[in-house]
C-alpha positions as CSV (number, residue, x, y, z in Angstrom):
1,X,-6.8,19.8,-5.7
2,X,-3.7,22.7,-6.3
3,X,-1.3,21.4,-8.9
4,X,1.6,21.1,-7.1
5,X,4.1,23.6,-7.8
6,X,8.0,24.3,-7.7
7,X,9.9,27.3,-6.0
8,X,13.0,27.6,-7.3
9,X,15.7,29.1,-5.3
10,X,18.3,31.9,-7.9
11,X,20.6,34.2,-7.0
12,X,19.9,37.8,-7.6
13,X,21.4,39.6,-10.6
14,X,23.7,42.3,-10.5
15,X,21.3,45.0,-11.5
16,X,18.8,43.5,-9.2
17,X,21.4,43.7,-6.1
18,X,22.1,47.5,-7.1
19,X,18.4,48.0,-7.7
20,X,17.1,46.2,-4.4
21,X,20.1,47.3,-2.2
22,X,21.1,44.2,-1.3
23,X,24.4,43.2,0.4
24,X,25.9,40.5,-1.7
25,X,24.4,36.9,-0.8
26,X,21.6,38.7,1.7
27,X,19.0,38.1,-0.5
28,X,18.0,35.4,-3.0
29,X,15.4,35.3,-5.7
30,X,12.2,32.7,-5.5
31,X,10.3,31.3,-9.1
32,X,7.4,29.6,-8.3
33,X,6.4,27.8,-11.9
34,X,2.7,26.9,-11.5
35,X,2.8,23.9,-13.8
36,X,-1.2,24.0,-14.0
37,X,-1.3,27.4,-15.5
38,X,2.4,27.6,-16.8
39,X,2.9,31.0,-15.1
40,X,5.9,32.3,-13.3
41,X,6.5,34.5,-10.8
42,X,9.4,35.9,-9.2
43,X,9.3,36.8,-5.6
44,X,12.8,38.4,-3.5
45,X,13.1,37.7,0.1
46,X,15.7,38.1,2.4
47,X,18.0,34.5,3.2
48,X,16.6,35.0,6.5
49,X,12.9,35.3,5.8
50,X,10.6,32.1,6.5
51,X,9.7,30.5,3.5
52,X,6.3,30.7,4.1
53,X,6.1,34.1,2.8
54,X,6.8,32.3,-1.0
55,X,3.6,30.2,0.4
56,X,2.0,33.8,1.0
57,X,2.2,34.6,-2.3
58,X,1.1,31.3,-3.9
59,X,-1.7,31.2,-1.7
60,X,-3.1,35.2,-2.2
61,X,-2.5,34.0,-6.1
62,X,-4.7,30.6,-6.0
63,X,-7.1,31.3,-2.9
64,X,-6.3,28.5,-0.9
65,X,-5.7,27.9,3.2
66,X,-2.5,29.2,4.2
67,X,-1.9,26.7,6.8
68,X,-2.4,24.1,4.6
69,X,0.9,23.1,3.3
70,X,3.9,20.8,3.6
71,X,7.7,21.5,2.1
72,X,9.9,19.4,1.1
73,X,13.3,20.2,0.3
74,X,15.6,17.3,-1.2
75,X,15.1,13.9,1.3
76,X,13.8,16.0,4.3
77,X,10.2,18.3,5.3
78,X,11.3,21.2,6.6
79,X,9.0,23.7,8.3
80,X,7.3,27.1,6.7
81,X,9.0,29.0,9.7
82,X,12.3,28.2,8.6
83,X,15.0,30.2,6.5
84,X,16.3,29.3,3.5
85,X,19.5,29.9,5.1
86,X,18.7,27.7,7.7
87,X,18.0,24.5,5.4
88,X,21.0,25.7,3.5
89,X,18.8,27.0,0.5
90,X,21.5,27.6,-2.3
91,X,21.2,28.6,-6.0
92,X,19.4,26.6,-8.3
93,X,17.8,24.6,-5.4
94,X,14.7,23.7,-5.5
95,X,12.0,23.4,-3.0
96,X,8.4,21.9,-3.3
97,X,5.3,22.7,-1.5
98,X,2.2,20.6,-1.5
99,X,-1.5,21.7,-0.7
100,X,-3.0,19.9,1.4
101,X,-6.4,19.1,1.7
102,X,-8.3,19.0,5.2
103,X,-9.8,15.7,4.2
104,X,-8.0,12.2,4.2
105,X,-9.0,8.8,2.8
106,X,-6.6,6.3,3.9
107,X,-7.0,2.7,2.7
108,X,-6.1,-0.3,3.5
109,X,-3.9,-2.7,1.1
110,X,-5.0,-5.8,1.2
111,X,-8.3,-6.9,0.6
112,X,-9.2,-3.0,-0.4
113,X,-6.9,-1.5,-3.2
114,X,-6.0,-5.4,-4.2
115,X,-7.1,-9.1,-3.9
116,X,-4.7,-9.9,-1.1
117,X,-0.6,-10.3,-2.2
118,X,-2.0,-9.4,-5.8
119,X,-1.5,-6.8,-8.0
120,X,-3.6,-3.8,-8.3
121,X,-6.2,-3.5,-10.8
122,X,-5.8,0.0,-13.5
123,X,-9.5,0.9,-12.4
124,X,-8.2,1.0,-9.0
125,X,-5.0,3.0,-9.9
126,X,-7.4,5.5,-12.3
127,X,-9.9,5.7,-9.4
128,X,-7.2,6.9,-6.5
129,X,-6.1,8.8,-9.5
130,X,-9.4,10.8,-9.7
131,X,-9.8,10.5,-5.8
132,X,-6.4,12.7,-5.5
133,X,-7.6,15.5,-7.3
134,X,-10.1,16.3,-5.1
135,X,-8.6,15.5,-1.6
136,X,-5.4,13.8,0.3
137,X,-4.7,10.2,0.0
138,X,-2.8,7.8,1.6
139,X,-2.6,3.5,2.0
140,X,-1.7,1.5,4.7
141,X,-0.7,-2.2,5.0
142,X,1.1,-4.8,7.8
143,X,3.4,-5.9,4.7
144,X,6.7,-4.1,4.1
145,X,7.5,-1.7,1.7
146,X,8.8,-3.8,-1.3
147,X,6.0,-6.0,-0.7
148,X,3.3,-3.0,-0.8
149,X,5.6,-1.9,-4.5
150,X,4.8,-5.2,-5.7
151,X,1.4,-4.8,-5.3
152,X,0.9,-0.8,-5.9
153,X,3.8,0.0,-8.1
154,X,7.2,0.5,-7.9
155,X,6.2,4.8,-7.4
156,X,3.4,4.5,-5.4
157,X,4.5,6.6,-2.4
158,X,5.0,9.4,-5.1
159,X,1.2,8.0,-6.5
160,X,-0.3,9.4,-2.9
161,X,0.5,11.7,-0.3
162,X,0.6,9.2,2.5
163,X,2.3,5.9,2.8
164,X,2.4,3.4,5.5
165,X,3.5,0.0,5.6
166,X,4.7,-1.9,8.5
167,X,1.5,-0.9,10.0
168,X,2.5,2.6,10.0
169,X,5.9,2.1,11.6
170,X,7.3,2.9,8.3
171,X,5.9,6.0,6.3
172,X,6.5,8.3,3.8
173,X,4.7,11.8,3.5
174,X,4.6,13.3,0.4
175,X,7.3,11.3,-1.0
176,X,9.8,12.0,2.1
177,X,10.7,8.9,4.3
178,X,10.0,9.3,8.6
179,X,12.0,8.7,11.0
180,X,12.0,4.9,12.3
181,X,11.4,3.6,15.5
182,X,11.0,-0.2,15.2
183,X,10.6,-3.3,17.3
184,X,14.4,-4.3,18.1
185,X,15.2,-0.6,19.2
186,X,12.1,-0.6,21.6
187,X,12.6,-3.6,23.5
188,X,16.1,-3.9,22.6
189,X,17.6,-7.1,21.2
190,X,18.1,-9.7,24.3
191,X,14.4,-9.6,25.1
192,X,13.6,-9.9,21.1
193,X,15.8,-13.0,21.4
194,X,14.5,-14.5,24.4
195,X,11.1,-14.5,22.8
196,X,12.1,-15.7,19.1
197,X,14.0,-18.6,21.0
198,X,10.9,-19.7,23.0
199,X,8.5,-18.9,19.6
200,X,10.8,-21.6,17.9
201,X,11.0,-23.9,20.5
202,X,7.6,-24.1,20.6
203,X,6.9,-24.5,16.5
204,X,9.4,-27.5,16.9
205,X,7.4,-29.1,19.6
206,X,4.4,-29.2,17.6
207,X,2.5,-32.2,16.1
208,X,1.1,-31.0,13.0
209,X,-0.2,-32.1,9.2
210,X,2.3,-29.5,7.7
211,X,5.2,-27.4,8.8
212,X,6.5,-25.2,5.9
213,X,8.2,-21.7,5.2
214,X,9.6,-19.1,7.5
215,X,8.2,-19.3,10.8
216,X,9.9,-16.2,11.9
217,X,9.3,-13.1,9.7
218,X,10.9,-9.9,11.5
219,X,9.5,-6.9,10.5
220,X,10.5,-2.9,11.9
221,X,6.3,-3.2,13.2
222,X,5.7,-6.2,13.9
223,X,7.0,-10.3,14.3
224,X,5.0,-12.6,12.0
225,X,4.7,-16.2,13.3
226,X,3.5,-19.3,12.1
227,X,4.4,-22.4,11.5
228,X,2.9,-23.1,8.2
229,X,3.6,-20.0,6.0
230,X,0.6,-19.6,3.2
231,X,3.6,-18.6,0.6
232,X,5.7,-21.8,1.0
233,X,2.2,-24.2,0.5
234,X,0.5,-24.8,-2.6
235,X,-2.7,-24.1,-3.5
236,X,-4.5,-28.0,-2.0
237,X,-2.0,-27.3,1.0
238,X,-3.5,-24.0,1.5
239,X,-6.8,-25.3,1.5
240,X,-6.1,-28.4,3.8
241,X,-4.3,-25.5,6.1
242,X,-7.7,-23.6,6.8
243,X,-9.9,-27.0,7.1
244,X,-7.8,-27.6,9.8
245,X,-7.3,-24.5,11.2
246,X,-11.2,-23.9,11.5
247,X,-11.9,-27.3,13.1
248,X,-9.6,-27.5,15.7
249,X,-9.9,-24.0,16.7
């Protein structure tokens, strides 16, 4: 895996405008600090040149795929096409670009990474660790997000270069949040009513041993229902639960 490195945006110098022949605030200056080798190296493009071509040079330098790359420039990606005068590059800014490997391994949370609704084990963490330098990874679970931090770590969508949770409906790629498109704004929120309202109606009708805990758990990917909620039972409850679960079913 290619260290990631840092480009970071500067305005020319005076001497450098005069040298280059640059109109005032045409040009601006790119440092890309290789953290790996400690080497800098200063590259001048025009405002309205792609920032690929900083990729260009990073890639001619290291011998890696051109096309394999993501920016990220404060909360957002933004494309190697566009200008830094289209993201509204300024001085002192700072932009990072991430190699990325052709290969994935994506895992699943619970009952993979962790026991499940436990905490990860350090040979786990030191094994995606080792996993990472030598192609992409990502993790994927049905809990939410703080739920996937309890288990993972408070970091861990800075710890891989993919993170879903939610099933997926909520992810973050290289550390930047995507866009959301959840339950409630696809069917809207009278139809999500109507079927909460008969999902409860029918968990009150039933004749059942135990009847604990949220029975409605909204989530942006999907509605968890039950009527007898594994975190609100104890450990004999839990057990009872699945006797009778398997015998009656």
């Amino acid at each position: 895996r290619i260290a990631t490195p840092s480009i970071v945006a500067t305005p020319l110098s005076n001497r450098e405008m005069s040298d280059s022949g640059a109109a005032v605030d045409s040009k601006i200056k790119f440092t890309i600090a290789d953290s790996a080798t400690s080497n800098n190296s200063q590259y001048v493009v025009n405002l309205k040149d792609p920032l690929s071509i900083a990729w260009d040079m990073y890639t001619s330098m290291h011998a890696v795929e051109k096309d394999r790359a993501v920016f990220t420039f404060g909360n957002q990606i933004v494309r190697g096409t566009q200008t830094a005068a289209e993201i509204g590059l300024a001085a002192d800014n700072v932009v990072n670009f991430h190699h990325v490997h052709p290969t994935l391994c994506l895992f699943d949370v619970d009952g993979t990474l962790t026991v499940p609704r436990k905490r990860v084990l350090p040979q786990m963490t030191d094994l995606l660790r080792t996993l990472r330098s030598k192609v992409c990874i990502g993790c994927v679970g049905g809990s939410d997000l703080p739920k996937i931090k309890e288990q993972l770590g408070d970091d861990i969508v800075n710890q891989v270069d993919f993170c879903f949770s939610e099933n997926g409906v909520v992810g973050f790629c290289h550390g930047v949040p995507q866009p959301v498109k959840g339950i409630k704004d696809y069917l809207g929120e009278q139809k999500l009513k109507e079927f909460i309202n008969f999902c409860l109606h029918y968990i009150a009708d039933l004749d059942i041993p135990i009847k604990r805990g949220t029975f409605i758990e909204f989530r942006n990917g999907m509605l968890n229902v039950s009527p007898m909620v594994a975190t609100a039972l104890t450990k004999s409850a839990r057990s009872s639960t699945v006797m009778i679960c398997s015998t009656t079913f």
